[in-house]
NUVOVEX-208799 format. One record per residue (C-alpha): x, z, y; residue in three letters. Coordinates in steps of 0.1 Angstrom, whole numbers, padded with zeros to 4 digits, always signed. Example, Ala and Ser with C-alpha at 12.3 -4.5 7.8 and 13.67 -1.06 7.14 Angstrom:
+0123+0078-0045ala/+0137+0071-0011ser/
//
This chain:
+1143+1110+0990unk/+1115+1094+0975unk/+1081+1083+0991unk/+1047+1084+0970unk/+1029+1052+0989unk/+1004+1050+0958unk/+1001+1057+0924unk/+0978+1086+0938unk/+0954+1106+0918unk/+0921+1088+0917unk/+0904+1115+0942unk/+0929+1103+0968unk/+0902+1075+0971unk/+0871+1085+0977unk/+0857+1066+1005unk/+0851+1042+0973unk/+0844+1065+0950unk/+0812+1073+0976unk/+0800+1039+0965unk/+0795+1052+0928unk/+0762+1065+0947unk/+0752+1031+0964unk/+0731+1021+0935unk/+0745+0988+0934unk/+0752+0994+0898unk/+0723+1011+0877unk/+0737+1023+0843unk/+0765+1011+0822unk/+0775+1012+0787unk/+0804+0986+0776unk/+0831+0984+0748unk/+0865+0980+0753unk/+0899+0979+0729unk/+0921+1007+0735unk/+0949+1004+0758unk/+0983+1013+0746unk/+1012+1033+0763unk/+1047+1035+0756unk/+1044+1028+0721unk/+1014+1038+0691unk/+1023+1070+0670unk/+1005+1086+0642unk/+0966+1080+0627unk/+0937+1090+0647unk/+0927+1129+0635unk/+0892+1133+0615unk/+0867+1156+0619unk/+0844+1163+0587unk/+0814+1161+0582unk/+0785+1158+0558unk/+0747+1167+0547unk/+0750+1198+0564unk/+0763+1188+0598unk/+0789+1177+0619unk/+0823+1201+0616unk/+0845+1204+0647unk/+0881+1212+0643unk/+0893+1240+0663unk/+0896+1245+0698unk/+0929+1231+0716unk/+0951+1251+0737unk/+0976+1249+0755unk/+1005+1271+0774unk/+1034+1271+0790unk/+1067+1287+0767unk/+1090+1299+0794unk/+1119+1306+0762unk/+1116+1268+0757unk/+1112+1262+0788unk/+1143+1238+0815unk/+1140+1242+0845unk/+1160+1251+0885unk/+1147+1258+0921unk/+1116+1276+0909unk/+1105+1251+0886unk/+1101+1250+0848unk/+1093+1222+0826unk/+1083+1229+0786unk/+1084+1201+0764unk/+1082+1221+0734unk/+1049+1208+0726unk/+1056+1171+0735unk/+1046+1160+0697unk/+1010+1173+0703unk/+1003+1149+0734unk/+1012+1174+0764unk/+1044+1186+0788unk/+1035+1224+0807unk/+1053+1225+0842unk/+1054+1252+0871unk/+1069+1256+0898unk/+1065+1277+0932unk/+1074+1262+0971unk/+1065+1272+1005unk/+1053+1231+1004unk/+1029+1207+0983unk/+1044+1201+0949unk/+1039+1165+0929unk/+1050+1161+0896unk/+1063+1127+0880unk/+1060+1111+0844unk/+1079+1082+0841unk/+1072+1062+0807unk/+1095+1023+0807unk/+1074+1007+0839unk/+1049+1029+0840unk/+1048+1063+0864unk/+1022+1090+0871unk/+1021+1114+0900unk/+1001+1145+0900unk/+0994+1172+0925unk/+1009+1204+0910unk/+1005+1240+0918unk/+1026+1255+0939unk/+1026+1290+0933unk/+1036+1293+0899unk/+1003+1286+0880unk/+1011+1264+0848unk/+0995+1232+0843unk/+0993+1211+0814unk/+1000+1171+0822unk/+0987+1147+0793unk/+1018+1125+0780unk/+0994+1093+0783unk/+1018+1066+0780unk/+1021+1069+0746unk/+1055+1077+0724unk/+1093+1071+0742unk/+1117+1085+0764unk/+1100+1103+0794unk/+1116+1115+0831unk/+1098+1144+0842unk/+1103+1155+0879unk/+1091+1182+0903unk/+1088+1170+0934unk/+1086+1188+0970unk/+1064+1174+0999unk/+1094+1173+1032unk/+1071+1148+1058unk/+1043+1131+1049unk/+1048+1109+1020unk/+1081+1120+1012unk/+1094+1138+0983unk/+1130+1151+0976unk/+1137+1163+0939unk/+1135+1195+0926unk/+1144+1195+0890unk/+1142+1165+0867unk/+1142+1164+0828unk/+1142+1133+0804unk/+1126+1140+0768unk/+1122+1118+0741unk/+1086+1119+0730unk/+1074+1113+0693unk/+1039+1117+0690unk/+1018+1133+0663unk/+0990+1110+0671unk/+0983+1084+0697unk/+0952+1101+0703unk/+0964+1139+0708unk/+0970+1134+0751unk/+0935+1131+0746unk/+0922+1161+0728unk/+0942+1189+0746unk/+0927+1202+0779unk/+0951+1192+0810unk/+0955+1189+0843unk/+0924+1169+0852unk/+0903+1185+0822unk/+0905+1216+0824unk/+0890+1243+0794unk/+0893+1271+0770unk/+0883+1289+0747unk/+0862+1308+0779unk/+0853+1276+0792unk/+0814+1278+0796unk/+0812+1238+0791unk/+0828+1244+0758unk/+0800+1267+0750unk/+0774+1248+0758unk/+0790+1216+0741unk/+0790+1238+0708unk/+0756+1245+0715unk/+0747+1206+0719unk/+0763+1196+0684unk/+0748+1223+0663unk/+0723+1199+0648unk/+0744+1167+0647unk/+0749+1155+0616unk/+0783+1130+0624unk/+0812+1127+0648unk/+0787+1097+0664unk/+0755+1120+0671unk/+0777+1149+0686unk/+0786+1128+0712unk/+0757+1114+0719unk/+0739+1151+0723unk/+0766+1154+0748unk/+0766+1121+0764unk/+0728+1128+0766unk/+0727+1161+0781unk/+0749+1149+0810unk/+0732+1120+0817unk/+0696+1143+0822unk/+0713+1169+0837unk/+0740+1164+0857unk/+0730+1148+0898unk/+0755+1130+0920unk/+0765+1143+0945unk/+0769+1121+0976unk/+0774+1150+1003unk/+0802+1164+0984unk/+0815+1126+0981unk/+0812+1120+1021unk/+0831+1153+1026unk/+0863+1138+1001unk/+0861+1108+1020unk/+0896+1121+1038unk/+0905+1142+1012unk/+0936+1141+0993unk/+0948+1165+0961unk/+0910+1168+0948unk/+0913+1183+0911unk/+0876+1186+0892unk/+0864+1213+0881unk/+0843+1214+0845unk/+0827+1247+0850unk/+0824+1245+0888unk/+0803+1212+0879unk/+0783+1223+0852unk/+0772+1253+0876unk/+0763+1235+0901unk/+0750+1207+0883unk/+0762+1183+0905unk/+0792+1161+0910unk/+0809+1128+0921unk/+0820+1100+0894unk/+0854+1124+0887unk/+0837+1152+0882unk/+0812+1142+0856unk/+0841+1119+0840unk/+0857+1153+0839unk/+0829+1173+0825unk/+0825+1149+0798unk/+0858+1144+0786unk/+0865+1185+0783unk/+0830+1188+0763unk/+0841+1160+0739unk/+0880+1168+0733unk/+0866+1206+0731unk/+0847+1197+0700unk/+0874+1173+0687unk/+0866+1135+0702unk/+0894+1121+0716unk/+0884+1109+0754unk/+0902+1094+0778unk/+0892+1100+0816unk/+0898+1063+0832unk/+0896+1055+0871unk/+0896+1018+0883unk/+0874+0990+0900unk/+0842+0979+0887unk/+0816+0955+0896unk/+0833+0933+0922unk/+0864+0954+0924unk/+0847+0967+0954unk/+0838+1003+0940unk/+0863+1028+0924unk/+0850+1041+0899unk/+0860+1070+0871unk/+0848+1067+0839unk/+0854+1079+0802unk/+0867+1056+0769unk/+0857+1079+0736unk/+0870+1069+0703unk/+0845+1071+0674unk/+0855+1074+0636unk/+0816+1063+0626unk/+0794+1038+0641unk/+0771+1047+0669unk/+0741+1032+0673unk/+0706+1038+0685unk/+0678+1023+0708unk/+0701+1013+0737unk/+0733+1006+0723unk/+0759+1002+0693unk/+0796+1005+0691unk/+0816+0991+0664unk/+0836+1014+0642unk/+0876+1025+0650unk/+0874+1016+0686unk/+0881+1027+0724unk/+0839+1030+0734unk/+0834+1030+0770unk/+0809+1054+0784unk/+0800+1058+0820unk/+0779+1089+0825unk/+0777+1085+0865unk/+0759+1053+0868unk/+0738+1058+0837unk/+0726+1094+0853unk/+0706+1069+0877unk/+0688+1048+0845unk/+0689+1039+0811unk/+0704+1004+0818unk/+0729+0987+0800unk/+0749+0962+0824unk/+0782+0944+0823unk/+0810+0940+0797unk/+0845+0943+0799unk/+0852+0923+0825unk/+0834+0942+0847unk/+0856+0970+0845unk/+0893+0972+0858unk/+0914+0998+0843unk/+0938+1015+0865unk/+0948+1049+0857unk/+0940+1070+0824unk/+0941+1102+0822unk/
//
């Protein structure tokens, strides 16, 4: 029996994640180092470009390989594509579903799907030996086991958990925020300025939401949406976190979706960390070359203002 006290997915907190609207904090833009997992693996991957623009790779997708697939009890578990930063799991139950990564001392728990619908779960601690483990909901917090795995993960690239689309950013090839984040980066002209067209457009565009924030308050389980925010054009601090990681990975810049404390440690927060080949610079900000950028797209939507450092911001989970 096993009993998931914390650990939760951020969205299991939003009566603090309803102080992202306060306005206690105005805008931010900080830089951080990147934060390792298990172990570094591979060089970062490179997107070309030159006088005639900026050149995204392809598209990154992922599925679930049920002839590669493990699995009991109604659950499956593919690690066949562990190398490129990404396990698939399904499973079906009458009951709420969690899966587990564990990584040395570190563990994840996610929501999962429990009739059957595969979902991709980002291998974010890095390269080692993984226990994978479908987990059934039997009172309250309690769990019993399902199925469990252990895989040995070698990745490609430290940065490939956060290019694919996954269980918190969710797109495709379909994906209407891919579309428009083609449409953004037509006339950039680097890696830097296609992010910032992005970065841009959801600052201008994209409201938060504080009704939809009051009704999570007691909400647990809450999984973003990228299209279903881009529709509506509104959204709490996950959802634009979301949004902006599945527009940048979808045109090939590695971003991380972070949740954490920030300010006093009184708000949680969700936020992205983007890593940049170039340097980015223009009338608000610059960020050095070959590192972890921070970028919070929530509190800048309410003004241009730069605030804060690192210390200002308390990683928790990344995502």
């Amino acid at each position: 029996m096993f009993k998931f006290a914390h650990k939760e997915p951020p969205a299991t907190r939003n009566a603090a994640l309803l102080a992202c609207a306060s306005g206690m904090v105005a805008g931010t833009l900080a830089l951080s180092l990147a934060l390792s997992g298990c172990s570094a693996a591979g060089t970062a991957p490179t997107a070309q470009a030159d006088e005639g623009g900026y050149d995204a790779p392809a598209l990154r997708t992922v599925s679930l390989n049920s002839g590669a697939a493990t699995g009991a009890r109604g659950c499956l578990v593919d690690s066949s594509n562990a190398s490129s930063g990404y396990i698939m799991a399904s499973a079906t139950s009458s009951s709420p579903l969690k899966f587990q990564m564990i990584c040395g001392d570190m563990s994840y728990n996610y929501d999962m799907p429990n009739d059957g619908t595969a979902t991709a779960f980002p291998l974010n601690m890095g390269s080692g030996a993984y226990t994978l483990r479908v987990m059934q909901r039997v009172e309250g917090n309690n769990y019993i086991q399902l199925f469990s795995t252990q895989v040995q993960v070698a990745l490609n690239s430290e940065l490939d958990p956060f290019l694919n689309p996954s269980v918190y950013c969710d797109f495709s090839e379909n994906s209407q925020c891919v579309a428009l984040a083609r449409q953004l980066i037509e006339d950039a002209n680097s890696q830097a300025a296609a992010a910032e067209a992005i970065y841009t457009w959801i600052v201008s565009n994209i409201s938060y939401d504080s009704a939809k924030a009051r009704q999570l308050t007691n909400v647990t389980g809450y999984t973003p949406n990228p299209d279903e925010t881009l529709a509506s054009r509104r959204g709490i601090c996950f959802d634009y976190a979301s949004l902006a990681a599945a527009m940048l990975r979808s045109v090939g810049i590695p971003t991380k979706i972070v949740t954490g404390y920030v300010a006093d440690g009184s708000i949680y927060h969700a936020w992205n960390m983007v890593w940049l080949q170039g340097q980015w610079v223009n009338a608000s900000f610059t960020v050095p070359a070959e590192e972890w950028t921070r970028i919070d797209v929530t509190f800048a939507s309410s003004g241009p203002q730069i605030i804060g450092g690192k210390k200002d911001y308390v990683e928790r989970f990344i995502y």
